[in-house]
N, C-alpha and C positions, 0 to 999 in steps of 0.2 A: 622274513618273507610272509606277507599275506597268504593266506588259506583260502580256497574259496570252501564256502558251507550251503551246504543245500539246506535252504532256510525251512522248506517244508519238511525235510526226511528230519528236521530235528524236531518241529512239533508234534510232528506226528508219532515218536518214538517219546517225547516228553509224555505226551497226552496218554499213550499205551500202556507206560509203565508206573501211571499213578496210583495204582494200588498194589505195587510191589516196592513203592520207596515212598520218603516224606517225603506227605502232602504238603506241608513248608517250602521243603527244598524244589521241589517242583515247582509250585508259583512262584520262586525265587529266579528261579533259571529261566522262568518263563517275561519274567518283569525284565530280568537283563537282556534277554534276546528283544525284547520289544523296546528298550533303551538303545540298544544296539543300532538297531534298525531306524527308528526318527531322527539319529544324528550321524547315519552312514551318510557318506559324500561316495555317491559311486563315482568308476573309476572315467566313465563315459561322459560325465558331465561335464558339459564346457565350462568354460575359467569367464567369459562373457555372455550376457545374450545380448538381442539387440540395440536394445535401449539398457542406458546406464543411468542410476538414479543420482538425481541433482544432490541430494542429500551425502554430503563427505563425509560424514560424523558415525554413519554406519559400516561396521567391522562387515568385511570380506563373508567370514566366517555363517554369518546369515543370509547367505545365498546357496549355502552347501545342504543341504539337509531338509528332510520335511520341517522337522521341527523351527527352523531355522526362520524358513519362509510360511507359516504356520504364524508364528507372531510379527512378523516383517506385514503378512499378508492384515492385520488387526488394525493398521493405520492405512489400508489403502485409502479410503473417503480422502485423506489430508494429498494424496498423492495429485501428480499434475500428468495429464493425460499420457504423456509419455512413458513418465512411469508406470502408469497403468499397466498400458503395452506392455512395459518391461517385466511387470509383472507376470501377468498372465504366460508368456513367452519363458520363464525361470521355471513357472511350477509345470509347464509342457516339458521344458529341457529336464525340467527331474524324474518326472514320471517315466521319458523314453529311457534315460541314462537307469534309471534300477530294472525297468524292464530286459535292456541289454544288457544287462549284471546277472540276468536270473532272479530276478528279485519281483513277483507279479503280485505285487502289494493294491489294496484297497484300501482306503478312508472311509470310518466310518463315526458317529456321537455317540454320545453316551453319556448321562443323566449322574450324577456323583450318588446321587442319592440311590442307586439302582444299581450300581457300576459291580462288575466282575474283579477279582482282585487283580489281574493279569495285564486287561485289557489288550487282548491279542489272543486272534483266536483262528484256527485255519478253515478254508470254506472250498466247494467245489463247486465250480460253473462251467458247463460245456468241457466235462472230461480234463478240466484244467485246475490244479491243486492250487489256490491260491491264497495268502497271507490278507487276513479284516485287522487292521490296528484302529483300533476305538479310540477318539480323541473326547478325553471328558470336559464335560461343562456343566454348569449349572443351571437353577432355572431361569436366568437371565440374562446369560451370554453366548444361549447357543449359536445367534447371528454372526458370531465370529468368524466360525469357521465354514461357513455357508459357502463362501467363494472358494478358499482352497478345495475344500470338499468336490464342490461342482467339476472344476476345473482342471485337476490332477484327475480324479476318475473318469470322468468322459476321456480325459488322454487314455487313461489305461486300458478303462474296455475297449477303444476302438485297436489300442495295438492289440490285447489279445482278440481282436474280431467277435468279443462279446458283445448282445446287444445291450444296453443300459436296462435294470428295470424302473416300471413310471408306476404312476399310481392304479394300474389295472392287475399288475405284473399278480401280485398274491391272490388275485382271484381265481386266477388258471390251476393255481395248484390243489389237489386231490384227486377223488377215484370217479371216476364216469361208467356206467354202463349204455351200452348201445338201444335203442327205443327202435321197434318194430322188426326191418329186418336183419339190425344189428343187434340184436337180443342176446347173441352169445358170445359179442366182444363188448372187450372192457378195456379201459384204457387208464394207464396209471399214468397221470404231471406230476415231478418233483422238483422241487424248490431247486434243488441240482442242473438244474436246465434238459435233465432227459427226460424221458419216457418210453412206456410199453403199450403195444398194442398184444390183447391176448385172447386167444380165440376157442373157443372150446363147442365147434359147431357138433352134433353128432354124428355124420360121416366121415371127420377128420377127428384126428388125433390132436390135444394138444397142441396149440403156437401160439409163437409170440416173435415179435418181433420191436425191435429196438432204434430210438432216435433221439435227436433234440427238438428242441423246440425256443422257440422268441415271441417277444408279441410287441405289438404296438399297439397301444392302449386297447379297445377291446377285438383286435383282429391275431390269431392265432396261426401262426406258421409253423410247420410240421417237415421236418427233414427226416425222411428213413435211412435205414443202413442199406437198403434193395435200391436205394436213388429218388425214391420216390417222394414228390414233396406233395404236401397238405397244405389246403387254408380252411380255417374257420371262423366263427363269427361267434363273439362268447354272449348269450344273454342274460345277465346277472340277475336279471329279477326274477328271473324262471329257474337258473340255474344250470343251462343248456349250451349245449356245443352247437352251430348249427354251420354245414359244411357249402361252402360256396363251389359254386359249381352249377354241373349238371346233375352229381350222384345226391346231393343234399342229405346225408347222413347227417344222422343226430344221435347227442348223448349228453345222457343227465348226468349231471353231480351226486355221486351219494353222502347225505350228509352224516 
């Protein structure tokens, strides 16, 4: 009988306990749970999707698995539009089927020459514990996996209702203090998708209060834990928060 395993409580008790046991045996265990993992067929996964490829000569077995469809996905160009579809349609039926498994995996490259020994690392988005498996490449085949890449994660963020990040997303992250008559709030973005707002006026005590946050390339959404939502407008070349509205609050970046 299968076990189910909570794939994060394991890395995360791997990762904790690496300087009370070998650091061999640790990457070791960590390589096999990241083995495990590109060639699990979860249990939710359909046996068809909607298109079937013309091609007879390829084993069942490479529709089951990231890995599977990972190098399936390497000859799409040669594929005939249908296949396409059927493509695309296999690596959405995997992404939902591990999600339904408990399984809130990300795709991610990685450079051979750079590479972590592991390649599997755990990460947090919007309060949510989630599994990065690094697929390596070199420096001339990373185009491979561009489309799996794409197309399995946009499935996944949208089922965890994470937003994607684009190429604005690393700007937001750092410490801002407030300009004029926000002078004695500061504002923490973490790469984690939260933040804090923190007040330290001199007729109040101490606060802070707690949210996440998204953006779409340079506009900045703000959800509190009070209900209260924020928009802003980031300006990179200044460095600046600047609040859309009527209140038009601002805050700088401290570098």
């Amino acid at each position: 009988m299968k076990k189910k395993i909570n794939l994060t409580i394991i890395l995360l008790c791997l990762s904790n306990s690496i300087f009370s046991q070998n650091t061999g045996a640790i990457i070791d265990d960590l390589k096999k749970l990241r083995d495990t993992l590109v060639n699990h067929t979860p249990k939710y996964l359909k046996n068809t999707s909607s298109y079937k490829l013309d091609n007879n000569d390829l084993e069942k077995d490479q529709f089951q698995s990231i890995n599977g469809l990972r190098f399936l996905s390497y000859d799409r160009e040669t594929f005939s539009e249908n296949e396409k579809k059927w493509l695309k349609t296999r690596i959405e039926d995997l992404a939902t089927a591990l999600f339904l498994d408990n399984r809130k995996i990300l795709l991610s490259q990685i450079n051979g020459l750079f590479s972590d020994p592991t390649l599997i690392e755990n990460i947090y988005l919007n309060r949510q514990n989630i599994i990065n498996i690094k697929l390596l490449h070199t420096c001339t085949d990373a185009y491979l996996d561009e489309y799996l890449l794409k197309t399995f994660n946009t499935k996944m963020y949208s089922l965890m209702k994470v937003q994607p990040p684009d190429g604005d997303t690393k700007f937001f992250i750092g410490e801002y203090r407030g300009i004029k008559k926000n002078k004695n709030i500061k504002l923490f973005i973490t790469k984690d998708r939260e933040l804090i707002f923190w007040s330290n006026k001199e007729k109040e005590s101490n606060s802070y209060i707690k949210g996440l946050w998204k953006n779409i390339d340079d506009t900045l959404f703000i959800n509190l834990e009070n209900k209260k939502t924020m928009l802003f407008k980031f300006n990179n070349k200044k460095n600046k928060l600047i609040e859309v509205g009527n209140n038009k609050s601002r805050f700088k970046k401290i570098e």
